[in-house]
C-alpha positions in Angstrom: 0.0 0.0 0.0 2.4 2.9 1.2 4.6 2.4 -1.9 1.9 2.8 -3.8 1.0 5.8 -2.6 4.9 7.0 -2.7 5.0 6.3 -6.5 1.8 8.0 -7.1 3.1 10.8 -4.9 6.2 11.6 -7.1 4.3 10.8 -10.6 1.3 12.8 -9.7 2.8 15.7 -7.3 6.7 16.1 -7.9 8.0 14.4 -11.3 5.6 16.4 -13.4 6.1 19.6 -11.9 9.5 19.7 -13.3 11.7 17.6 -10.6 14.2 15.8 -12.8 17.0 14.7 -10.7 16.8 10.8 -10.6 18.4 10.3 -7.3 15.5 12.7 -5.8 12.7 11.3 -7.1 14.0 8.0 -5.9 14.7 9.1 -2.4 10.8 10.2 -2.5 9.9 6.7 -3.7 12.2 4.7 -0.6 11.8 7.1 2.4 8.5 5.8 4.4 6.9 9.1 4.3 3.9 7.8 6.5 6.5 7.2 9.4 7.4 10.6 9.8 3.4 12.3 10.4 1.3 12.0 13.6 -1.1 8.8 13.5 -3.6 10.8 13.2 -2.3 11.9 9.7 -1.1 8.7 8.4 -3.6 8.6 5.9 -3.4 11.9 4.6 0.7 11.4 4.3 1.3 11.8 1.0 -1.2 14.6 0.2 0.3 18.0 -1.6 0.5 19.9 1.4 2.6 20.7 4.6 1.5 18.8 7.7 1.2 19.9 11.2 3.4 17.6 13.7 3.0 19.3 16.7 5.0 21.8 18.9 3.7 24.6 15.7 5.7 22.7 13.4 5.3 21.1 9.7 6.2 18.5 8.1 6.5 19.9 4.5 4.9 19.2 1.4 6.0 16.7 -0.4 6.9 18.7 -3.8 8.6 21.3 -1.5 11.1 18.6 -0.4 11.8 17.5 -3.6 12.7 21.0 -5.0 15.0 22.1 -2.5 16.7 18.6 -2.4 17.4 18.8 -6.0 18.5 22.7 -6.0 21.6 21.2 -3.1 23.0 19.3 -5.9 24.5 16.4 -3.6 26.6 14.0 -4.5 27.1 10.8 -1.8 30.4 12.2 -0.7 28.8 15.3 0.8 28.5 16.4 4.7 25.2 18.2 5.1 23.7 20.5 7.5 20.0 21.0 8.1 18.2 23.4 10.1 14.9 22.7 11.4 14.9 18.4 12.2 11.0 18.7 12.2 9.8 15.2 12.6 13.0 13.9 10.5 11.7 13.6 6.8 14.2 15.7 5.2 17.1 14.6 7.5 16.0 11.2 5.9 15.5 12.3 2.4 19.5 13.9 2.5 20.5 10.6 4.7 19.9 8.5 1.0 21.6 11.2 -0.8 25.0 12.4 0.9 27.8 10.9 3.2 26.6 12.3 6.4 23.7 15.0 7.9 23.8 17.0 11.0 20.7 18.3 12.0 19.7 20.9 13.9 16.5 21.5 15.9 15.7 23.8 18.5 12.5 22.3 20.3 13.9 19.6 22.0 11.0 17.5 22.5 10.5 17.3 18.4 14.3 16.7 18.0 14.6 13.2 20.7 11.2 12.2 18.5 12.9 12.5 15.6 16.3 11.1 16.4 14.3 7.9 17.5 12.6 7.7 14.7 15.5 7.8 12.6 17.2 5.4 14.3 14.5 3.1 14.2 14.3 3.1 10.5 17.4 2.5 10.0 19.1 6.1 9.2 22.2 5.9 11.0 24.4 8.6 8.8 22.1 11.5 10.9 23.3 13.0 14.0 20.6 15.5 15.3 21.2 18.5 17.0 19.5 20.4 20.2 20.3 24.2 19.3 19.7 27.6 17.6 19.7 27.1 14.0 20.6 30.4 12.7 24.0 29.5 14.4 24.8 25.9 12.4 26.6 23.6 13.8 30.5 24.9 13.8 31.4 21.3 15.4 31.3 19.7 12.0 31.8 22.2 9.9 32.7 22.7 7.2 29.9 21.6 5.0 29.0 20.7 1.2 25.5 21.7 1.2 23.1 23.2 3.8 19.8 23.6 3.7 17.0 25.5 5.9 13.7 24.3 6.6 12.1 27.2 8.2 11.3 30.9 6.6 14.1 33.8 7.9 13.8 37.5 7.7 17.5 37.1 5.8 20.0 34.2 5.3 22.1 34.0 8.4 25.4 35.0 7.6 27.0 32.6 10.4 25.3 29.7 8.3 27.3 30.9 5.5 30.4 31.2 6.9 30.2 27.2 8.2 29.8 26.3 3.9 32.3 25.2 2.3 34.1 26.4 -0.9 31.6 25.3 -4.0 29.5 24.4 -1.3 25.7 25.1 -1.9 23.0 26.3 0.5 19.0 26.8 0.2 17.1 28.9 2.2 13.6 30.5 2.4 13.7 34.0 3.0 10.9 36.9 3.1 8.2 38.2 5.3 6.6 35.8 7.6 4.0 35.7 5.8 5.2 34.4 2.4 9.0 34.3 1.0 11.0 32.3 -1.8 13.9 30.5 -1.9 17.3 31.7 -2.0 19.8 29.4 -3.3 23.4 30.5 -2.7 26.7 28.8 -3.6 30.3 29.6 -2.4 33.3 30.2 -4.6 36.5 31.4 -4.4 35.4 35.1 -4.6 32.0 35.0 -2.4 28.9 33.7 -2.7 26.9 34.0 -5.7 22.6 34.2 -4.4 19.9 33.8 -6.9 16.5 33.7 -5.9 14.2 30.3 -6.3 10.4 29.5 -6.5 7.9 31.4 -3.9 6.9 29.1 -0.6 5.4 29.5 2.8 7.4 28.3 6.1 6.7 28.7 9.3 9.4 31.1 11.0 13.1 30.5 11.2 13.3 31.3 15.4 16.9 32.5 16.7 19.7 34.8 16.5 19.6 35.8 12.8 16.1 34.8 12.4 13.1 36.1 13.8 12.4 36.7 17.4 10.8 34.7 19.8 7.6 35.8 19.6 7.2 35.2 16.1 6.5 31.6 16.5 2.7 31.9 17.4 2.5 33.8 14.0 3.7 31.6 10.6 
């Protein structure tokens, strides 16, 4: 049944829509998408939207994932950072595609869930993170591709400083109330930003994202 509804997902939802990279769509097609949502969702998994998973958080939708995966460009060599561990899908999705992933999540009831969960499906490349975010992870640093899973005011510079030299990084960035994404890559002379497809996250918390209080409001 559920990889039924996997391969439906990325025919109907993600392939057409103009997702290409074959390593992607495959990911979409292995990682048990079903495990990663509340119970009370599990039917609902694979619909073409973002899911609440408690703690104001979302699992996101299913073409979302797809699009920023592709834009990171990994290859199975790469160390990857993510910020926002949510209930672990994306940590997974990057798990089948690169070397290593450290993830970062700064509620730390969602982020022993998820490590669990991860561990229990068999993920073991993933080491998940209690902390701010906005800050990375300088521990393992430096890293091929970063990617953020919440929606900032601006890309934190500190989160570019931990990338590594042709090292790529996707972000969404804008007003709280909609932004897009910015996908930035590192090279010997800076970083060179262009700006993505529109989206909807809920707020990137911490020190170079938006304040506290901001939570109650994405």
């Amino acid at each position: 049944m559920w990889q039924r509804e996997r391969d439906q997902m990325v025919e109907r939802q993600i392939a057409c829509r103009g997702v290409t990279d074959a390593r992607v769509l495959d990911a979409m097609r292995q990682v048990p998408r079903h495990a990663f949502v509340p119970p009370e969702s599990v039917d609902c998994a694979h619909d073409d939207r973002a899911m609440p998973i408690g703690q104001g958080q979302t699992i996101s939708q299913p073409y979302m994932v797809a699009v920023m995966t592709q834009l990171l460009e990994l290859e199975p060599t790469d160390r990857v950072l993510e910020i926002g561990t949510g209930s672990g899908y994306q940590a997974a999705m990057l798990a089948m595609l690169a070397r290593e992933v450290i993830s970062v999540e700064r509620v730390p009831l969602l982020a022993e869930a998820a490590r669990q969960r991860l561990h229990a499906l068999g993920y073991e490349n993933v080491v998940v993170v209690v902390g701010d975010g906005t800050l990375g992870c300088r521990e393992y640093a430096p890293y091929d591709a970063i990617i953020v899973t919440a929606g900032g005011p601006f890309v934190p510079e500190t989160l570019k400083t931990q990338l590594a030299l042709d090292g790529r990084f996707v972000c969404p960035v804008g007003p709280r109330e909609v932004q897009h994404l910015a996908v930035i890559r590192r090279t010997a002379t800076g970083f060179q930003e262009t700006a993505s497809i529109g989206c909807v996250f809920v707020p990137l918390i911490g020190a170079e994202g938006w304040p506290e209080d901001a939570k109650d409001e994405g």
